[in-house]
Jmol script that loads the backbone (N, CA, C; Angstrom):
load data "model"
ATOM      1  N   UNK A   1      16.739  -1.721  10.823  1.00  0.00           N
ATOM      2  CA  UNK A   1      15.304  -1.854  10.998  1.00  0.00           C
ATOM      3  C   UNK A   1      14.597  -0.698  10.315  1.00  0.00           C
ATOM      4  N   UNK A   2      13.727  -1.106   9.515  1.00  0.00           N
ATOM      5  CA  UNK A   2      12.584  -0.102   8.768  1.00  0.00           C
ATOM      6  C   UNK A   2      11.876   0.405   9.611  1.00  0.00           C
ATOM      7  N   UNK A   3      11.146   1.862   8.612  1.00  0.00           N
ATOM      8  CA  UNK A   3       9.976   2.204   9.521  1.00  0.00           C
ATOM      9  C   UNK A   3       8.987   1.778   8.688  1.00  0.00           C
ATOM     10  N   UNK A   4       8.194   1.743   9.781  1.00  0.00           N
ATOM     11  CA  UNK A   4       6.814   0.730   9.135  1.00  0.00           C
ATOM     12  C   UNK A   4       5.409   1.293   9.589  1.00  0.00           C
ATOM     13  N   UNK A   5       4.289   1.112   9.051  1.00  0.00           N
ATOM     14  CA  UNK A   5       3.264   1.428   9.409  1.00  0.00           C
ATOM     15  C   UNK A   5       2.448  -0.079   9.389  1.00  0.00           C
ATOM     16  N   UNK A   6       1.509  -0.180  10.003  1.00  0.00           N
ATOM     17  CA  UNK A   6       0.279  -0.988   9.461  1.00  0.00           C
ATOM     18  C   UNK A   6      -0.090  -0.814   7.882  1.00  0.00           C
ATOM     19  N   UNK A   7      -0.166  -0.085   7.230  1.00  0.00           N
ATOM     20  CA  UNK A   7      -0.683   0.248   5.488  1.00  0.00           C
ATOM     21  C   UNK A   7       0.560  -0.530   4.975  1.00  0.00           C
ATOM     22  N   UNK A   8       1.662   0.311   5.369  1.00  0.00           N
ATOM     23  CA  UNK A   8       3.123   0.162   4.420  1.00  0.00           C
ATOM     24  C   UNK A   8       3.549  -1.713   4.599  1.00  0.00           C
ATOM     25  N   UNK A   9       2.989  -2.136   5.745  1.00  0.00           N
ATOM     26  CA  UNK A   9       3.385  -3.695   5.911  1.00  0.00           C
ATOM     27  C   UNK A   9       2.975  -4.258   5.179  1.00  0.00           C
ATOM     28  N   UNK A  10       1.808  -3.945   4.571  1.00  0.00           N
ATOM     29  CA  UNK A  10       1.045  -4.341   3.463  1.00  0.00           C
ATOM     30  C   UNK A  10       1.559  -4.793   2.061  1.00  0.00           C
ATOM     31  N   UNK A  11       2.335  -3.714   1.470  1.00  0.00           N
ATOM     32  CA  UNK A  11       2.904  -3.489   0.931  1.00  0.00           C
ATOM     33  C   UNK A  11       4.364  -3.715   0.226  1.00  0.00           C
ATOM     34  N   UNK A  12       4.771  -4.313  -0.638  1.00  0.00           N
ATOM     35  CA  UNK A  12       6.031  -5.238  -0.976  1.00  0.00           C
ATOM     36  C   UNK A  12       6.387  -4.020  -1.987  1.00  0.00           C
ATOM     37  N   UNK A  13       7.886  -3.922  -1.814  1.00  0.00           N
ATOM     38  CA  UNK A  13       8.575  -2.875  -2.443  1.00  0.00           C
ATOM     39  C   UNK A  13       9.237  -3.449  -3.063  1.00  0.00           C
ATOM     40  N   UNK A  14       9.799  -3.185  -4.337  1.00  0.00           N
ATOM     41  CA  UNK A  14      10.593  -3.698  -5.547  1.00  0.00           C
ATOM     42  C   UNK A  14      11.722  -2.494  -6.244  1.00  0.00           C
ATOM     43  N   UNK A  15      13.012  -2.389  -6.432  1.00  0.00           N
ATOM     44  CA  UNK A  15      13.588  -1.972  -7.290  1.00  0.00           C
ATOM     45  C   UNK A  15      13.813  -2.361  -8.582  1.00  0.00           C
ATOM     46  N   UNK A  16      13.661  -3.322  -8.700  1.00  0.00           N
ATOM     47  CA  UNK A  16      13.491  -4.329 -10.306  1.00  0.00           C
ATOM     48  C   UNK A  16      12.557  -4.541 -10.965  1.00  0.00           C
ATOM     49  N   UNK A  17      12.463  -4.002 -11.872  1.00  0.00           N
ATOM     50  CA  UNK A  17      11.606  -4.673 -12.276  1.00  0.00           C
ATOM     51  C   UNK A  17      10.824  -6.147 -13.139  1.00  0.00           C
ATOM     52  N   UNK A  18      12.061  -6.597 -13.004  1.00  0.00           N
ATOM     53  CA  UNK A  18      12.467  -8.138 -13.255  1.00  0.00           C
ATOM     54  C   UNK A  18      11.695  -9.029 -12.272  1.00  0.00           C
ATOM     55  N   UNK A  19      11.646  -8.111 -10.975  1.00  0.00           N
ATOM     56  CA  UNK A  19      11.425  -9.174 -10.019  1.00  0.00           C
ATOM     57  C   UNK A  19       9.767  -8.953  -9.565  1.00  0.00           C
ATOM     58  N   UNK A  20       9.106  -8.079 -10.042  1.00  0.00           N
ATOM     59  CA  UNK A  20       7.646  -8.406 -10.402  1.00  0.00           C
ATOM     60  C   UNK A  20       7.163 -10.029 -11.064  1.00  0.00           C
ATOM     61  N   UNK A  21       6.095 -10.163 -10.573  1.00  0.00           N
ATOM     62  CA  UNK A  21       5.469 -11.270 -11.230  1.00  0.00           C
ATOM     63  C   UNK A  21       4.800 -11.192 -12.249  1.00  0.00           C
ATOM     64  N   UNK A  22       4.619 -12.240 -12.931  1.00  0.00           N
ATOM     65  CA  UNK A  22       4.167 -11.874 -14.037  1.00  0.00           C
ATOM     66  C   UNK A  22       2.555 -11.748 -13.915  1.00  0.00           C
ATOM     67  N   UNK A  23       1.846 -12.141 -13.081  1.00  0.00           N
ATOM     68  CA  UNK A  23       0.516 -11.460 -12.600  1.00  0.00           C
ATOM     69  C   UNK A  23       0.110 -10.257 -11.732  1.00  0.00           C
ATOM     70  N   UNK A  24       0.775  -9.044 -12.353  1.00  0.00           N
ATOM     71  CA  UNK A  24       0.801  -7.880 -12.077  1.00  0.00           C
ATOM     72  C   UNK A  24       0.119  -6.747 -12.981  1.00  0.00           C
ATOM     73  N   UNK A  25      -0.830  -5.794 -12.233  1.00  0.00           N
ATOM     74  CA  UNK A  25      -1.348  -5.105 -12.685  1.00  0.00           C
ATOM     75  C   UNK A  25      -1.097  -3.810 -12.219  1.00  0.00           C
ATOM     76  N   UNK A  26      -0.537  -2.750 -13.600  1.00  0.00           N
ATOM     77  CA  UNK A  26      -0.582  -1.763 -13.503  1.00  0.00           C
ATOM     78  C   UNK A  26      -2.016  -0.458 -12.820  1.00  0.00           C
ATOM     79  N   UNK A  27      -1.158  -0.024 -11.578  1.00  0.00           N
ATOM     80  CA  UNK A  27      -2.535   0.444 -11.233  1.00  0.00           C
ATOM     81  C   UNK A  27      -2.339   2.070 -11.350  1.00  0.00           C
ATOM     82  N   UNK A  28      -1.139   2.570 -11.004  1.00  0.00           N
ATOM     83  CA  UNK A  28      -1.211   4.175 -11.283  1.00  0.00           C
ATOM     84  C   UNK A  28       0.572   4.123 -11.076  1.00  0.00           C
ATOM     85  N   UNK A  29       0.631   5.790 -10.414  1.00  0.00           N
ATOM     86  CA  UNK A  29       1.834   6.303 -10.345  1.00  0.00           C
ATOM     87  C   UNK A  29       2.031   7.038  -8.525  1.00  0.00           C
ATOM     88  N   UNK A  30       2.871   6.837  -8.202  1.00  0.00           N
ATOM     89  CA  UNK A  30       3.146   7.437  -6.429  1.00  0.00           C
ATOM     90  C   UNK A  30       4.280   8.038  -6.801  1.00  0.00           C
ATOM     91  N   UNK A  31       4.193   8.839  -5.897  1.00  0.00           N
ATOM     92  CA  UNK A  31       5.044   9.989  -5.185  1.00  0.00           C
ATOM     93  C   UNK A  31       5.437  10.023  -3.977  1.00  0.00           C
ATOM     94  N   UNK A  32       6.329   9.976  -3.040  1.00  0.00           N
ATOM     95  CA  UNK A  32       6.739  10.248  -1.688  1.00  0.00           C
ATOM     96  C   UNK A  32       7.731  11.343  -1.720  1.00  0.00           C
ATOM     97  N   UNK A  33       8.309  12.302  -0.596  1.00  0.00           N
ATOM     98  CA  UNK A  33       8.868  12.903  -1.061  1.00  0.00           C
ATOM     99  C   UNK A  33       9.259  13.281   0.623  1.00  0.00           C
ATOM    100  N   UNK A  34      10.493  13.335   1.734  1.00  0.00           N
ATOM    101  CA  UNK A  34      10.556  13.529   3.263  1.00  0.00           C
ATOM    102  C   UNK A  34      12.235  14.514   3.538  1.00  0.00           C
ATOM    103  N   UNK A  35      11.627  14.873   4.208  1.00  0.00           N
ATOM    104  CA  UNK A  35      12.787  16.014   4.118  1.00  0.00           C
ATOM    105  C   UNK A  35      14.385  15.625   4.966  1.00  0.00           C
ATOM    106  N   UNK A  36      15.212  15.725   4.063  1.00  0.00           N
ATOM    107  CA  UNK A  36      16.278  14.972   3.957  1.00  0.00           C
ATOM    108  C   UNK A  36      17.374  14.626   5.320  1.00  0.00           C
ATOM    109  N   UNK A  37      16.733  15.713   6.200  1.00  0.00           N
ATOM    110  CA  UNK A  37      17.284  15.587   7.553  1.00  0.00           C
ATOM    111  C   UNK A  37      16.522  14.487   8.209  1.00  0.00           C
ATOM    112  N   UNK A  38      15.403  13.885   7.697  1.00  0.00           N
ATOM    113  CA  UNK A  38      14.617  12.756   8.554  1.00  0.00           C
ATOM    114  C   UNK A  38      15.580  11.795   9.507  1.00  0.00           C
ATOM    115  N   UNK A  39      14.833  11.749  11.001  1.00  0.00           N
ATOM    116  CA  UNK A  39      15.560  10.127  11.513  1.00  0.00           C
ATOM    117  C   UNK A  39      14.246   9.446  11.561  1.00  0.00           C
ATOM    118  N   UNK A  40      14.616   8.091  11.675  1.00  0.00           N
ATOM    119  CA  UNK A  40      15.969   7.742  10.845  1.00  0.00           C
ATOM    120  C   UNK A  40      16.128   7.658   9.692  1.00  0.00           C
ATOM    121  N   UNK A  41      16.864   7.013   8.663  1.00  0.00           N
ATOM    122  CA  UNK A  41      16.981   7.052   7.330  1.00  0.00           C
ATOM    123  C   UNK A  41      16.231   7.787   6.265  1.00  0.00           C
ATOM    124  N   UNK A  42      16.558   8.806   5.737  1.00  0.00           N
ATOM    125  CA  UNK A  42      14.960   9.548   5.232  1.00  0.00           C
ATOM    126  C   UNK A  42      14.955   8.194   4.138  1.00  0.00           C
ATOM    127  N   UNK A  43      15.774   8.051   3.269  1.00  0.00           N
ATOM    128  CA  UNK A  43      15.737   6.725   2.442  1.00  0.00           C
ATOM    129  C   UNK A  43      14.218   5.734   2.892  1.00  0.00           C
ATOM    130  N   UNK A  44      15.049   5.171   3.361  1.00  0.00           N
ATOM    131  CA  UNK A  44      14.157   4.405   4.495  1.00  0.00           C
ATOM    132  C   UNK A  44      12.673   5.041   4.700  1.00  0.00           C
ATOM    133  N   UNK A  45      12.291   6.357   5.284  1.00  0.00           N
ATOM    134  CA  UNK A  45      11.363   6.982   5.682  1.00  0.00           C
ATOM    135  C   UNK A  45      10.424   6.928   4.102  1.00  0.00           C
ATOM    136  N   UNK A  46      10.982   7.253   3.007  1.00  0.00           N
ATOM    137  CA  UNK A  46      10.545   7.507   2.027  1.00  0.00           C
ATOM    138  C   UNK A  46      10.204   6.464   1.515  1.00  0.00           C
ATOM    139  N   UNK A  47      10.801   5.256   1.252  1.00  0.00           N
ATOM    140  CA  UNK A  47      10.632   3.917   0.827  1.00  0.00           C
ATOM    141  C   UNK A  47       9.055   3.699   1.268  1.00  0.00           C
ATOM    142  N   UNK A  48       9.055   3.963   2.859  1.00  0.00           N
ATOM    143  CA  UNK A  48       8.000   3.702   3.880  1.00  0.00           C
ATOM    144  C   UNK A  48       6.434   4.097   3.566  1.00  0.00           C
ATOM    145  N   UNK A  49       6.393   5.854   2.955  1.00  0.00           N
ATOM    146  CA  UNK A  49       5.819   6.883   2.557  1.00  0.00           C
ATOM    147  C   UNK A  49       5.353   6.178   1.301  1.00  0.00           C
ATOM    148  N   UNK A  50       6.196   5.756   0.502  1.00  0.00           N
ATOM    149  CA  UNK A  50       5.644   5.192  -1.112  1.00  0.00           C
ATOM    150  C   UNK A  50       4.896   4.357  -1.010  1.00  0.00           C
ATOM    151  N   UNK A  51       5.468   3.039   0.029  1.00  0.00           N
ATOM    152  CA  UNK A  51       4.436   1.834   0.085  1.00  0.00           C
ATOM    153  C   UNK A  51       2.954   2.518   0.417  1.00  0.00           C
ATOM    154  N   UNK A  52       2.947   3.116   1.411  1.00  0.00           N
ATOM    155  CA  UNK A  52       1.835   3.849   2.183  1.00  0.00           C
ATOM    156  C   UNK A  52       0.952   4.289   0.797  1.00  0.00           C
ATOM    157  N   UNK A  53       1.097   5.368   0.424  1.00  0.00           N
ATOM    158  CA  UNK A  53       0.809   6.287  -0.756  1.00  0.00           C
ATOM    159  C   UNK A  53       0.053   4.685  -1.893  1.00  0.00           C
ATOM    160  N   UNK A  54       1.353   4.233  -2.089  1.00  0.00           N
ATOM    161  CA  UNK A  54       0.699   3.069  -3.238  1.00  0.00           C
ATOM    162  C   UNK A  54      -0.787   2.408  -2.618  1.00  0.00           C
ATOM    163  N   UNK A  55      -0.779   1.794  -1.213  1.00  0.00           N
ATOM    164  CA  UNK A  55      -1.587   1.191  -0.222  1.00  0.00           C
ATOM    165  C   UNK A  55      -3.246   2.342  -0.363  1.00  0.00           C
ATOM    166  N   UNK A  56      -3.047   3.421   0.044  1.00  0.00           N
ATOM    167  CA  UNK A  56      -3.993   4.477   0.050  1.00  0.00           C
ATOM    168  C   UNK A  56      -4.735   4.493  -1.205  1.00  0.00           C
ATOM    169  N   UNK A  57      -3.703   5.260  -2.058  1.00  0.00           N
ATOM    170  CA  UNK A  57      -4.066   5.797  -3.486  1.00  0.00           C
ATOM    171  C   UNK A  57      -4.853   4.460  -4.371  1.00  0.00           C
ATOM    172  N   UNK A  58      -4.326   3.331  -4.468  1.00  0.00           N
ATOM    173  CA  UNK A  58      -4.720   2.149  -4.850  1.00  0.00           C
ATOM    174  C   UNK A  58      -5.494   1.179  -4.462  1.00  0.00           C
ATOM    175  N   UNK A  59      -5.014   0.673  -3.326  1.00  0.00           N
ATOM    176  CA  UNK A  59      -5.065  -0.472  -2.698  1.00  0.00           C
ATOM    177  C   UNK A  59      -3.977  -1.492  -2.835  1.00  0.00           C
ATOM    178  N   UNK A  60      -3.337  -0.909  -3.762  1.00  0.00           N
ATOM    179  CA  UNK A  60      -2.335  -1.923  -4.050  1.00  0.00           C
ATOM    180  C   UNK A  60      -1.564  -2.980  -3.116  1.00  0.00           C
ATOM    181  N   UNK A  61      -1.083  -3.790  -3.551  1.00  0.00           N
ATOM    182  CA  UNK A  61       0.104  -4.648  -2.595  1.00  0.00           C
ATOM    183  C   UNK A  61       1.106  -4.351  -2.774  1.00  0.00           C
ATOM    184  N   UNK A  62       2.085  -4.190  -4.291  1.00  0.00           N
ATOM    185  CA  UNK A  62       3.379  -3.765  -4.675  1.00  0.00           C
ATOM    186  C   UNK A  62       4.043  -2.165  -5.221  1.00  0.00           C
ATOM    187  N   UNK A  63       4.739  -2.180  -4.788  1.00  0.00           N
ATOM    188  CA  UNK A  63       5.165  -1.018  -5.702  1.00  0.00           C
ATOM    189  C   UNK A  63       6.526  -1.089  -5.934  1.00  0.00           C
ATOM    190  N   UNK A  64       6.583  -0.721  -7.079  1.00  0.00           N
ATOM    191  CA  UNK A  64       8.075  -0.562  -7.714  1.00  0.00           C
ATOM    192  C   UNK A  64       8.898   0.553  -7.577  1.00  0.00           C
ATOM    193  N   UNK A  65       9.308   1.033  -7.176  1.00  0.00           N
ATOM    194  CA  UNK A  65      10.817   2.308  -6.972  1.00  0.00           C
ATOM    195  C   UNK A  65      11.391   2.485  -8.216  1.00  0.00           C
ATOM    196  N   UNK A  66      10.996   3.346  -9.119  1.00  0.00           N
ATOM    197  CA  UNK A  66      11.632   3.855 -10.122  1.00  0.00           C
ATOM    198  C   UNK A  66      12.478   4.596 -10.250  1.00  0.00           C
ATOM    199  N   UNK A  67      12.535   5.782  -9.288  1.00  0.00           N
ATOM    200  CA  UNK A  67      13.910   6.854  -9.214  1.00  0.00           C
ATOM    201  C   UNK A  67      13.764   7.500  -8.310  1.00  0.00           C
ATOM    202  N   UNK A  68      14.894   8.225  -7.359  1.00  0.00           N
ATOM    203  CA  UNK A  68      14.716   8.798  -6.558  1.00  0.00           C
ATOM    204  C   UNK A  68      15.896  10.015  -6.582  1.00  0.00           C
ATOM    205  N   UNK A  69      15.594  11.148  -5.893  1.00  0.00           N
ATOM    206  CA  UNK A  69      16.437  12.365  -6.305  1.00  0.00           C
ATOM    207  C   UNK A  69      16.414  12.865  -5.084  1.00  0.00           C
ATOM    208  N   UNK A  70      17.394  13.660  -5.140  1.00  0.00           N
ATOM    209  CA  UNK A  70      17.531  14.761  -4.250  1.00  0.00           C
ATOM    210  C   UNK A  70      17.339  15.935  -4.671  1.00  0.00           C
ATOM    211  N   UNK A  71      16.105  16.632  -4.111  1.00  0.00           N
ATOM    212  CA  UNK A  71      15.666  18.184  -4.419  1.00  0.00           C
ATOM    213  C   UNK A  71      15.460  18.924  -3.276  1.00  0.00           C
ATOM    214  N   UNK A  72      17.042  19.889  -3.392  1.00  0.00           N
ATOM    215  CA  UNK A  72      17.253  20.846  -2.410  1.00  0.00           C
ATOM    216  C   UNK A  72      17.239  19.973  -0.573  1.00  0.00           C
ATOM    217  N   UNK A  73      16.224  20.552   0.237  1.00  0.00           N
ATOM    218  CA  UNK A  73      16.543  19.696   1.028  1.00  0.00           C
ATOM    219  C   UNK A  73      15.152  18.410   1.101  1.00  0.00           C
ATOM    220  N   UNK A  74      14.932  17.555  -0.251  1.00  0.00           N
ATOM    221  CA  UNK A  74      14.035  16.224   0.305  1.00  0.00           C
ATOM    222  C   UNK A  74      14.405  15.292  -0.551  1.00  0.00           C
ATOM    223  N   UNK A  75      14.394  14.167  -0.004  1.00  0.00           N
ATOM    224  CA  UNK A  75      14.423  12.897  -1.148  1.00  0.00           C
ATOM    225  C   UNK A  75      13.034  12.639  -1.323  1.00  0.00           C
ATOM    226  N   UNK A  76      13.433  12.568  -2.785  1.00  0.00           N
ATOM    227  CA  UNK A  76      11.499  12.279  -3.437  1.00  0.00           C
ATOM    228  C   UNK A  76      12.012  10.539  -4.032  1.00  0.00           C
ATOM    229  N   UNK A  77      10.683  10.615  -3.918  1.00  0.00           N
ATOM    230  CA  UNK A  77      11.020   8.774  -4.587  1.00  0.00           C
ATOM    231  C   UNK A  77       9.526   8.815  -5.569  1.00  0.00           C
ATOM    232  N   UNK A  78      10.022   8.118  -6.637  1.00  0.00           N
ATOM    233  CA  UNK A  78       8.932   7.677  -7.717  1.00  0.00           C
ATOM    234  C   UNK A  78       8.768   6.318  -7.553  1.00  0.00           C
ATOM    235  N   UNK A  79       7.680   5.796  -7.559  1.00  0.00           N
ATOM    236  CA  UNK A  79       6.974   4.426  -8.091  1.00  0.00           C
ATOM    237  C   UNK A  79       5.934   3.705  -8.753  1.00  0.00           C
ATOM    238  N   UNK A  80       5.706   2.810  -8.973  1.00  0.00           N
ATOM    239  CA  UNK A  80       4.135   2.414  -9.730  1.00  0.00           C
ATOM    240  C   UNK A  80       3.899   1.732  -8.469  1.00  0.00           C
ATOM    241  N   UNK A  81       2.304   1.803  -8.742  1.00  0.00           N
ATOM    242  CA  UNK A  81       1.938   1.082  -7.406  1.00  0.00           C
ATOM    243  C   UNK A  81       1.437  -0.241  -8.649  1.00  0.00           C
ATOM    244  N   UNK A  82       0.812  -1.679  -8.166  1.00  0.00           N
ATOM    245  CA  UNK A  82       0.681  -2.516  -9.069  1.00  0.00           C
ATOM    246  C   UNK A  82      -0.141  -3.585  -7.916  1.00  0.00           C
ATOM    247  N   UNK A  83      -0.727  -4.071  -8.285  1.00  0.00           N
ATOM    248  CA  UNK A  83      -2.216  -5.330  -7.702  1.00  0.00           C
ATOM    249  C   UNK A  83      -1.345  -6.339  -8.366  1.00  0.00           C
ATOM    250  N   UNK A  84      -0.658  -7.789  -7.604  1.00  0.00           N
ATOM    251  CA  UNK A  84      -0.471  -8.643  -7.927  1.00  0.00           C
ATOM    252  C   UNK A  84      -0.753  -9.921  -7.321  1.00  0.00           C
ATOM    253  N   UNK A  85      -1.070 -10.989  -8.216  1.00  0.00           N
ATOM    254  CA  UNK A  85      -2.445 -12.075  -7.348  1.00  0.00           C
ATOM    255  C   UNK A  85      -0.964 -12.803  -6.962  1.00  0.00           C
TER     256      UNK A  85
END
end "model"
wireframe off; spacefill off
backbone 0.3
color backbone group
């Protein structure tokens, strides 16, 4: 089970980018980034954080997961956020 917010429910997460539609609009760039001891899953926590961030920063509905790292102690996650009808 995810963590979820009201914003982040909003929000449809993608690792592919194959699996975008083709009525998708580029809207910017997100950042999440939760410190790696998180419960539960910081993964998870961060996934959560991006949708959010995309939702805020945008308005968006989707965001895509482009890369994610481990720096020192946080997982950061990159994504595009994207408006798709």
């Amino acid at each position: 089970m995810g963590v979820t917010s009201p914003m982040a429910e909003q929000v449809t997460l993608y690792k592919d980018e194959s699996a975008l539609s083709g009525d998708c609009e580029k809207l910017g760039e997100v950042t999440a980034s939760v410190c790696a001891n998180t419960t539960p899953c910081p993964a998870e926590v961060m996934k959560m954080e991006l949708r959010e961030r995309a939702y805020i920063d945008y308005d968006a509905d989707t965001v895509l997961l482009t890369n994610t790292t481990l720096s020192g102690t946080e997982v950061v996650g990159y994504g595009i956020a994207y408006s798709c009808d």
